[in-house]
PyMOL Python script that loads the backbone (N, CA, C, O; Angstrom):
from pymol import cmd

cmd.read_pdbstr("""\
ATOM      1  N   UNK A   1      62.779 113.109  88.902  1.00  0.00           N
ATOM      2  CA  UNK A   1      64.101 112.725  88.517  1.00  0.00           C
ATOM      3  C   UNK A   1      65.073 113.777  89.054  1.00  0.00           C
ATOM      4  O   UNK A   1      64.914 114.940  88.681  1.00  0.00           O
ATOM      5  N   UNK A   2      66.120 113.455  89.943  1.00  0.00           N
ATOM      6  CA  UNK A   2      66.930 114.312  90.503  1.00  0.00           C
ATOM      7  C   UNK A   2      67.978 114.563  89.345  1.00  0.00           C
ATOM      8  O   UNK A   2      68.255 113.640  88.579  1.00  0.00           O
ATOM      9  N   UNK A   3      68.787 116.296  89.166  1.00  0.00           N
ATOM     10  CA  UNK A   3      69.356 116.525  88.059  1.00  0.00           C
ATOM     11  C   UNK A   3      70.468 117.063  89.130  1.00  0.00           C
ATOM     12  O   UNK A   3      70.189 117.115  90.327  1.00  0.00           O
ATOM     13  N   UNK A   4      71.548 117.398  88.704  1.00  0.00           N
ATOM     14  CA  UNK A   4      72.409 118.483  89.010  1.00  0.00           C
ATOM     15  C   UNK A   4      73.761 118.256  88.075  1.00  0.00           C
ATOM     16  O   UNK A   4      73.723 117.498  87.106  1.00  0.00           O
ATOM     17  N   UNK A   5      75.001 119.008  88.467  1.00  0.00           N
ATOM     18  CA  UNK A   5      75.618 118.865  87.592  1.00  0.00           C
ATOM     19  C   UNK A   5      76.679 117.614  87.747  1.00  0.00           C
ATOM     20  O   UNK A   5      76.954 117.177  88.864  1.00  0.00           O
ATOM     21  N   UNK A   6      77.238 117.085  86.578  1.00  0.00           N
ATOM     22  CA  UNK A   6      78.244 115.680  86.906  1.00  0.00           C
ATOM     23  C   UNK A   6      79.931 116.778  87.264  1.00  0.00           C
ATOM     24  O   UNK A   6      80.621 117.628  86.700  1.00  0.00           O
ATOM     25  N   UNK A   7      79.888 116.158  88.301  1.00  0.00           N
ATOM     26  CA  UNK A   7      81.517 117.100  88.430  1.00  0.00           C
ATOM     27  C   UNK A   7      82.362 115.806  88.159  1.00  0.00           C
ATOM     28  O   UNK A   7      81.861 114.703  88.380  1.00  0.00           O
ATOM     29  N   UNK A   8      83.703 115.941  87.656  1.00  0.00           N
ATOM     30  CA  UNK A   8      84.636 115.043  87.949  1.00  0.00           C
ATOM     31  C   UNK A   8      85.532 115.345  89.076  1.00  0.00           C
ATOM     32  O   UNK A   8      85.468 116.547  89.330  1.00  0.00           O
ATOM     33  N   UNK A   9      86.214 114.813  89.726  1.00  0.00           N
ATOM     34  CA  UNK A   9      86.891 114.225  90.884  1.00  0.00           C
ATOM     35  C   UNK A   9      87.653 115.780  91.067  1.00  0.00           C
ATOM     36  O   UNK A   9      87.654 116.100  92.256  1.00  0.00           O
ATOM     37  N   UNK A  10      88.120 116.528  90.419  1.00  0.00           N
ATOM     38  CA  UNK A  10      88.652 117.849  91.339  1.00  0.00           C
ATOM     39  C   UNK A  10      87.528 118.763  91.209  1.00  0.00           C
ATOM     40  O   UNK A  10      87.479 119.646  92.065  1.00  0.00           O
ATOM     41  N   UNK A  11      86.426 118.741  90.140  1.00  0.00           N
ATOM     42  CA  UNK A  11      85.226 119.536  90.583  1.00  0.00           C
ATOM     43  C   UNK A  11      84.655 119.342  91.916  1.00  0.00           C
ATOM     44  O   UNK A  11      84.114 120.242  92.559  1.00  0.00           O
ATOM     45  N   UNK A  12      84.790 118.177  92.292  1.00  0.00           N
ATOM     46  CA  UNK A  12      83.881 117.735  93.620  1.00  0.00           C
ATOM     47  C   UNK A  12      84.445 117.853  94.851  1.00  0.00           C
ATOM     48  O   UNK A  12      83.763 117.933  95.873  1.00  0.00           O
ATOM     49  N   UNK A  13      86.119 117.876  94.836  1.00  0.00           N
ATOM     50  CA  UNK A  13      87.024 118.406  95.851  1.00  0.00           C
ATOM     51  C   UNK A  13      86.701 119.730  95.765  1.00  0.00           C
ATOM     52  O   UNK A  13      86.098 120.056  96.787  1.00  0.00           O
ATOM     53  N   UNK A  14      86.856 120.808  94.858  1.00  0.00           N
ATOM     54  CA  UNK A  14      86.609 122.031  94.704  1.00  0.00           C
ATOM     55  C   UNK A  14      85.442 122.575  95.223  1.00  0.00           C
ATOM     56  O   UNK A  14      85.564 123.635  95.835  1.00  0.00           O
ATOM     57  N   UNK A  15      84.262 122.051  95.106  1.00  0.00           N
ATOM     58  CA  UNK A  15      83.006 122.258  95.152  1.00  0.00           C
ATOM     59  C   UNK A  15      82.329 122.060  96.871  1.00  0.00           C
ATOM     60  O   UNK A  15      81.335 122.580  97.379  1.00  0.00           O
ATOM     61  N   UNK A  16      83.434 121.002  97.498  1.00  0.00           N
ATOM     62  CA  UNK A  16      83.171 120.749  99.157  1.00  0.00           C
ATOM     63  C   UNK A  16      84.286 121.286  99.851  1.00  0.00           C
ATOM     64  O   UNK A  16      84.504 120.937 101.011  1.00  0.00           O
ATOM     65  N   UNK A  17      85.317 122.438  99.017  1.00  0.00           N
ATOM     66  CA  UNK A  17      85.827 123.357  99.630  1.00  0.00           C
ATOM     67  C   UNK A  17      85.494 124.632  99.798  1.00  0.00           C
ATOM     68  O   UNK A  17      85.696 125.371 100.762  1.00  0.00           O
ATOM     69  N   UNK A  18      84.908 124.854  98.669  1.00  0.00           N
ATOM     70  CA  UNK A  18      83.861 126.300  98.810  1.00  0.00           C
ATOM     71  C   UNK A  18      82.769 126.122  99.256  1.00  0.00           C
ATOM     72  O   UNK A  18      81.935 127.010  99.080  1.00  0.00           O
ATOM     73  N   UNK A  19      82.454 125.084  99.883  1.00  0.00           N
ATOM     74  CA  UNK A  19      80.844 124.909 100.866  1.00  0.00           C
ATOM     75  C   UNK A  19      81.474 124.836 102.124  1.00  0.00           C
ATOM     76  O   UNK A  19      80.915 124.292 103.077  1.00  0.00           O
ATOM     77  N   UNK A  20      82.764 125.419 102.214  1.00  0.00           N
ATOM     78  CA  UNK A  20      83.433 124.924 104.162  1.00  0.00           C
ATOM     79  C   UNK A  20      83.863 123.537 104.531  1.00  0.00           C
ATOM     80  O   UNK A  20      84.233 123.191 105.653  1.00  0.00           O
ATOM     81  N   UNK A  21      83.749 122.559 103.155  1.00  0.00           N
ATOM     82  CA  UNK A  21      83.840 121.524 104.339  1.00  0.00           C
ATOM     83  C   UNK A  21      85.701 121.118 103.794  1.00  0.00           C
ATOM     84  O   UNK A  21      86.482 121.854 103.192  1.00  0.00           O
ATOM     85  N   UNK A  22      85.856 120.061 104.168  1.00  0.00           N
ATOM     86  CA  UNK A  22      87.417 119.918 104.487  1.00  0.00           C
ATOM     87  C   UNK A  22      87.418 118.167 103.928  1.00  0.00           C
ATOM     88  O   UNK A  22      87.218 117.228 104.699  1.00  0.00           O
ATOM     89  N   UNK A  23      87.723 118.002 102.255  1.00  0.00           N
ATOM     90  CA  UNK A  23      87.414 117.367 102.079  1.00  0.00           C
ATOM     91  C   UNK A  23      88.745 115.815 101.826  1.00  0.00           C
ATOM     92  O   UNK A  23      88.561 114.660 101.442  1.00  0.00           O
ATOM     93  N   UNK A  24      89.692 116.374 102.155  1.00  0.00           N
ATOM     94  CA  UNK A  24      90.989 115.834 102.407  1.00  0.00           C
ATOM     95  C   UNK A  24      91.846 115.443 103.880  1.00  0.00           C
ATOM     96  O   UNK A  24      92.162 116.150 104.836  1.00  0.00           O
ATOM     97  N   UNK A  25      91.995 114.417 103.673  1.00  0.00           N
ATOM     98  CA  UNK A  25      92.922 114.190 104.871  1.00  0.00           C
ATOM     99  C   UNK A  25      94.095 113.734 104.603  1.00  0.00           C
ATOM    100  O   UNK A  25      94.203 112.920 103.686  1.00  0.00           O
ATOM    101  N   UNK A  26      95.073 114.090 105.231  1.00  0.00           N
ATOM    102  CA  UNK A  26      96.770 114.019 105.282  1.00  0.00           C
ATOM    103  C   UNK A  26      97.460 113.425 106.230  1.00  0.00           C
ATOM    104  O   UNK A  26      97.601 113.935 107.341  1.00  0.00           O
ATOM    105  N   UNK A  27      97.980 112.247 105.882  1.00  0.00           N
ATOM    106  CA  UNK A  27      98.131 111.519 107.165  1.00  0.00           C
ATOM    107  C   UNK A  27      99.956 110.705 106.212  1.00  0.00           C
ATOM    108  O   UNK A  27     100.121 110.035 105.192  1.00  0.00           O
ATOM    109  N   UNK A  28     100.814 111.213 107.158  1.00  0.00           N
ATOM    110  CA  UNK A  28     102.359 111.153 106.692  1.00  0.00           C
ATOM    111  C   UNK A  28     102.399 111.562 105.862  1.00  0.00           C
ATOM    112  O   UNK A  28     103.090 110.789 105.200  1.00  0.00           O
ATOM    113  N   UNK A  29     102.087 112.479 105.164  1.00  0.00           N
ATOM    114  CA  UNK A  29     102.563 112.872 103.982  1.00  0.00           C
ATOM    115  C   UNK A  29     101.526 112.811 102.554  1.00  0.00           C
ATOM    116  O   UNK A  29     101.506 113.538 101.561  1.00  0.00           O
ATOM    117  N   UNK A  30     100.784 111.743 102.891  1.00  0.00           N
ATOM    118  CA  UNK A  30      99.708 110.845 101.901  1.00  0.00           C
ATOM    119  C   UNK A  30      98.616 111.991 101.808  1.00  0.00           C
ATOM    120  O   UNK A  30      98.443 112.618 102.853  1.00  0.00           O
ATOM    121  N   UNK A  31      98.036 112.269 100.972  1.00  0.00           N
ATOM    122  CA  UNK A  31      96.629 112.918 101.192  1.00  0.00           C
ATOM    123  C   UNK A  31      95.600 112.019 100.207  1.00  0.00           C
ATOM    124  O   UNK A  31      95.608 111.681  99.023  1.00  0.00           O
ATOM    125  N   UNK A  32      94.648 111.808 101.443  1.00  0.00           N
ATOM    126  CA  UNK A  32      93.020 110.835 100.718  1.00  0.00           C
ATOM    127  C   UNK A  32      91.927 111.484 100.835  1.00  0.00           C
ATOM    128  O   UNK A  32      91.665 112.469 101.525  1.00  0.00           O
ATOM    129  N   UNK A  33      91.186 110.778 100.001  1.00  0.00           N
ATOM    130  CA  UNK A  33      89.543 111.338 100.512  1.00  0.00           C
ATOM    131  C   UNK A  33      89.242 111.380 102.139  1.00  0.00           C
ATOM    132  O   UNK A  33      89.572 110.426 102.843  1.00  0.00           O
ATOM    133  N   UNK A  34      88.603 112.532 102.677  1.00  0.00           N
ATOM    134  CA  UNK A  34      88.255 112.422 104.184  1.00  0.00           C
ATOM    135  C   UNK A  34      87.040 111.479 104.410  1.00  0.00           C
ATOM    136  O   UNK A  34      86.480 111.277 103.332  1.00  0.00           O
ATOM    137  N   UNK A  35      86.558 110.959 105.245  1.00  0.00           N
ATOM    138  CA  UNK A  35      85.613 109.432 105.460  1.00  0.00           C
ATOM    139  C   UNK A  35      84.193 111.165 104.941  1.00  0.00           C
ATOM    140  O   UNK A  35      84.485 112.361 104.950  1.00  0.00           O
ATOM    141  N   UNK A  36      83.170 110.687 104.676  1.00  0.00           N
ATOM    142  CA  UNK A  36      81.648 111.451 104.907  1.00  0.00           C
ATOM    143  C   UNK A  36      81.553 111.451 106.316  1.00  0.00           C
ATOM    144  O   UNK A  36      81.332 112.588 106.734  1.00  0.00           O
ATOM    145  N   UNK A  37      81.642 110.543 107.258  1.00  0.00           N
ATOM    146  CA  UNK A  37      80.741 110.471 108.800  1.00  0.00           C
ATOM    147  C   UNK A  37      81.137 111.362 109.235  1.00  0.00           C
ATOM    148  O   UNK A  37      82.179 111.954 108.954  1.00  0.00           O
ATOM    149  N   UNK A  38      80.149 111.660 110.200  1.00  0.00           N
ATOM    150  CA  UNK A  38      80.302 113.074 111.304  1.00  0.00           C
ATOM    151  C   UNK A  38      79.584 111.754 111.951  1.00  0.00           C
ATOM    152  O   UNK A  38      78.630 111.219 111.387  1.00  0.00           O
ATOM    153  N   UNK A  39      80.208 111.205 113.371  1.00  0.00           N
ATOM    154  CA  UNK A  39      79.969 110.642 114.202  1.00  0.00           C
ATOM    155  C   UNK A  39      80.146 111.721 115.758  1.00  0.00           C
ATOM    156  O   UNK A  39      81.253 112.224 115.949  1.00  0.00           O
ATOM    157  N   UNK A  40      79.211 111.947 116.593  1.00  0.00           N
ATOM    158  CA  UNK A  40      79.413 112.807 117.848  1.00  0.00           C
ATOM    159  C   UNK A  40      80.320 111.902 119.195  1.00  0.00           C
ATOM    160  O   UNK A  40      81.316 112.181 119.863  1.00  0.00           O
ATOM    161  N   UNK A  41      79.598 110.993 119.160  1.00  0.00           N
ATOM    162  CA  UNK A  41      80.112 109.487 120.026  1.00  0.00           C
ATOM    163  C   UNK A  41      81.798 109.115 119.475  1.00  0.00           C
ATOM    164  O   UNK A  41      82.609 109.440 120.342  1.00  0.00           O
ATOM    165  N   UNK A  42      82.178 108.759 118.739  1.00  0.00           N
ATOM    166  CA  UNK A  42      82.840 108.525 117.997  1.00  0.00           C
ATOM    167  C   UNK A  42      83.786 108.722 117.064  1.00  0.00           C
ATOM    168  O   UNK A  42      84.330 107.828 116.415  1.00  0.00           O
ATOM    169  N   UNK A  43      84.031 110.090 116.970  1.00  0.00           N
ATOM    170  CA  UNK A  43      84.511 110.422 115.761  1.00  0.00           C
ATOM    171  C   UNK A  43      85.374 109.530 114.801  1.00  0.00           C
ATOM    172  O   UNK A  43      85.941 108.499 115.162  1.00  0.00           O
ATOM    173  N   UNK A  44      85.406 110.081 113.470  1.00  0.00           N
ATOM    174  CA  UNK A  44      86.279 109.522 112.679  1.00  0.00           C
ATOM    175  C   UNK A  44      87.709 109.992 112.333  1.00  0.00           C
ATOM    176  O   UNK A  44      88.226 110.957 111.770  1.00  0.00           O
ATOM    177  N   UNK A  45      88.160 108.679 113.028  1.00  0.00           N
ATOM    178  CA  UNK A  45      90.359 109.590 112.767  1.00  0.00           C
ATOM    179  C   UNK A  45      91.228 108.364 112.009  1.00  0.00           C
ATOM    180  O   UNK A  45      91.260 107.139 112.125  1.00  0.00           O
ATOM    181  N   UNK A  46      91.820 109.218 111.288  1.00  0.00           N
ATOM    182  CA  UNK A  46      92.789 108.551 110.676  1.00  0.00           C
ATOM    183  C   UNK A  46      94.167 108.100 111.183  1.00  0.00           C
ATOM    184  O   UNK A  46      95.122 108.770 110.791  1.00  0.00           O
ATOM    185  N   UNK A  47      94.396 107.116 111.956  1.00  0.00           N
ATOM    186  CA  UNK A  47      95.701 106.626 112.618  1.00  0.00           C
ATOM    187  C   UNK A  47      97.018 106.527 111.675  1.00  0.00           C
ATOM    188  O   UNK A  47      98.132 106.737 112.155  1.00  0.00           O
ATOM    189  N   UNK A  48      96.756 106.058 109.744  1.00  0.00           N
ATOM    190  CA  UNK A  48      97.754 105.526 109.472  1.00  0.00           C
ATOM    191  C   UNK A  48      97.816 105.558 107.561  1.00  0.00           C
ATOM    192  O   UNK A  48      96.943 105.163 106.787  1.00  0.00           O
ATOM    193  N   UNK A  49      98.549 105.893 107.384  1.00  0.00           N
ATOM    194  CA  UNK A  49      98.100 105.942 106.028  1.00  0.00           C
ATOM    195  C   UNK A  49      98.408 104.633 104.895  1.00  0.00           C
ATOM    196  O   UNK A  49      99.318 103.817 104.749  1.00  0.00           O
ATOM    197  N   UNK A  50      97.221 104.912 104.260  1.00  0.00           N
ATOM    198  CA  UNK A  50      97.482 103.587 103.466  1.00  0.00           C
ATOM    199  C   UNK A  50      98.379 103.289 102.622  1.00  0.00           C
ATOM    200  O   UNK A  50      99.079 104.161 102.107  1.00  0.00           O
ATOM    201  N   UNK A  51      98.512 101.886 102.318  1.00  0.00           N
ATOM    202  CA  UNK A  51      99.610 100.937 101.753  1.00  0.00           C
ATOM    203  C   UNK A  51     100.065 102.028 100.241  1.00  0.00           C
ATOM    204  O   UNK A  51      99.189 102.557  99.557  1.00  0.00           O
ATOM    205  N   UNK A  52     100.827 102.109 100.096  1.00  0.00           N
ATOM    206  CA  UNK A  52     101.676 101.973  98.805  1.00  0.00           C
ATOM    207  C   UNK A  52     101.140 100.428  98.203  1.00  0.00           C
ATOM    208  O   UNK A  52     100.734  99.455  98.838  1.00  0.00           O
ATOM    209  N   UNK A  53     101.348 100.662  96.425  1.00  0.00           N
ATOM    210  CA  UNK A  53     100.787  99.689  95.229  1.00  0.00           C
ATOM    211  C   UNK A  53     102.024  98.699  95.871  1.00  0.00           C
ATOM    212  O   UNK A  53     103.162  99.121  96.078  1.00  0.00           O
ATOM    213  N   UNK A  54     101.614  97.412  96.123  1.00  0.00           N
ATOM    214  CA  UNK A  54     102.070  96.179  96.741  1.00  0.00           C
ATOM    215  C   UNK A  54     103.146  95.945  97.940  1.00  0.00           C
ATOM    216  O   UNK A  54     103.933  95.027  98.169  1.00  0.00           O
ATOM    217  N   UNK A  55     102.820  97.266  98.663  1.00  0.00           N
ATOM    218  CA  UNK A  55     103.596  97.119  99.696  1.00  0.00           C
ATOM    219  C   UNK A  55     103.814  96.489 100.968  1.00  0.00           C
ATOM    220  O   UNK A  55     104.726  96.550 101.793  1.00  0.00           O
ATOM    221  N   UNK A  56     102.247  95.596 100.871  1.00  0.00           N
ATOM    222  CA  UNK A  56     101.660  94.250 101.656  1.00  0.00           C
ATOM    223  C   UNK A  56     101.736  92.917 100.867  1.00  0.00           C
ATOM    224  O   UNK A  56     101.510  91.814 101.367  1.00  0.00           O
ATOM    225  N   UNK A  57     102.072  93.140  99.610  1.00  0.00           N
ATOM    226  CA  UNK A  57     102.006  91.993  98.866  1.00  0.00           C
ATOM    227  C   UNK A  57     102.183  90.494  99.081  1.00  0.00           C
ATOM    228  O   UNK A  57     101.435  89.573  98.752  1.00  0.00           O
ATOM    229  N   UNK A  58     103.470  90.474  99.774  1.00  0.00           N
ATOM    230  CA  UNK A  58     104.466  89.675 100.129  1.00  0.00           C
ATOM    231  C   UNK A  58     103.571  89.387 100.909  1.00  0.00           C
ATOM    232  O   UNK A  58     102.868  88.440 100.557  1.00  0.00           O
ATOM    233  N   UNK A  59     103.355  89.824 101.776  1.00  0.00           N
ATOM    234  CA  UNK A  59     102.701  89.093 103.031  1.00  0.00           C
ATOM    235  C   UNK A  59     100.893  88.619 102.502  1.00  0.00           C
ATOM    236  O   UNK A  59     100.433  87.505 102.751  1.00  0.00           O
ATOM    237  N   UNK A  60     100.516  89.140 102.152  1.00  0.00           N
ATOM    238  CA  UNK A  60      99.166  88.549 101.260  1.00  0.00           C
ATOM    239  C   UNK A  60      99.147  87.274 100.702  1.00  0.00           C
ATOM    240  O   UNK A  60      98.240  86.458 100.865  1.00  0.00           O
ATOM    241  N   UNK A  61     100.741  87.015  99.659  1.00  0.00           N
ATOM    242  CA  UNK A  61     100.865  86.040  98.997  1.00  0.00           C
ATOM    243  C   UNK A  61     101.335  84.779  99.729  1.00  0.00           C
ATOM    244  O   UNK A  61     101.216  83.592  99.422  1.00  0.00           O
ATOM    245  N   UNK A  62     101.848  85.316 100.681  1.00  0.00           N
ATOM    246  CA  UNK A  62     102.288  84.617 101.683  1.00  0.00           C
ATOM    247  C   UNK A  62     101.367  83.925 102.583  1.00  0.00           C
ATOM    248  O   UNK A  62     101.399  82.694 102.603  1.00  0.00           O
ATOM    249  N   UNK A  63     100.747  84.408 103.150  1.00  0.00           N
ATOM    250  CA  UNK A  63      99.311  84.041 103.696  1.00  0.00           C
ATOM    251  C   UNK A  63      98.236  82.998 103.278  1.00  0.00           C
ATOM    252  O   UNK A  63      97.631  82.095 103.855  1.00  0.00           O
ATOM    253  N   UNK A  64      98.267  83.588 101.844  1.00  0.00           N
ATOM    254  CA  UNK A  64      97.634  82.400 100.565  1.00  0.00           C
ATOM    255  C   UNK A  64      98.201  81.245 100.138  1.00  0.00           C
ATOM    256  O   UNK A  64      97.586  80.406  99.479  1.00  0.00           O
ATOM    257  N   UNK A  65      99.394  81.142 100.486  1.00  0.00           N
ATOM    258  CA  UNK A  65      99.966  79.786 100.058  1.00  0.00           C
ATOM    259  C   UNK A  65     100.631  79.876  99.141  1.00  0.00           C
ATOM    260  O   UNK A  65     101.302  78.928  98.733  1.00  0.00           O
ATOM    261  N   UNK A  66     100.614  80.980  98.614  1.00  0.00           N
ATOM    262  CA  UNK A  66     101.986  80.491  96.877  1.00  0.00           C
ATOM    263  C   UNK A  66     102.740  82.053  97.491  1.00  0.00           C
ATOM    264  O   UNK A  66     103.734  82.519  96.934  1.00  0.00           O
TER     265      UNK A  66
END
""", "prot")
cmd.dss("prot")
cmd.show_as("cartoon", "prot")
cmd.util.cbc("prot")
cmd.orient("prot")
């Protein structure tokens, strides 16, 4: 049975900043979780930051028919 400790959400930011890694990304202003992948081929980049609470809405509802 695997044990360790339960962190909550700034323990676990905290905890993959003192191991080196860089666990935030900032993109306009926004800061999110950074993706996990380490792709070599590929990397992973953030072009755009995400929506604001219903700031696609309109167009969603729109799309759907009502």
């Amino acid at each position: 049975m695997p044990a360790g400790p339960v962190n909550d959400i700034g323990d676990g930011f905290g905890l993959a900043e003192a191991l080196g890694l860089d666990p935030v990304d900032e993109t306009d202003g926004v800061r999110s979780p950074r993706s996990p992948l380490e792709l070599s081929e590929t990397p992973v980049a953030t072009s755009r930051r995400p929506p604001s609470l219903d700031e696609d809405g309109d167009a969603i509802r729109e799309w759907l028919g009502g």
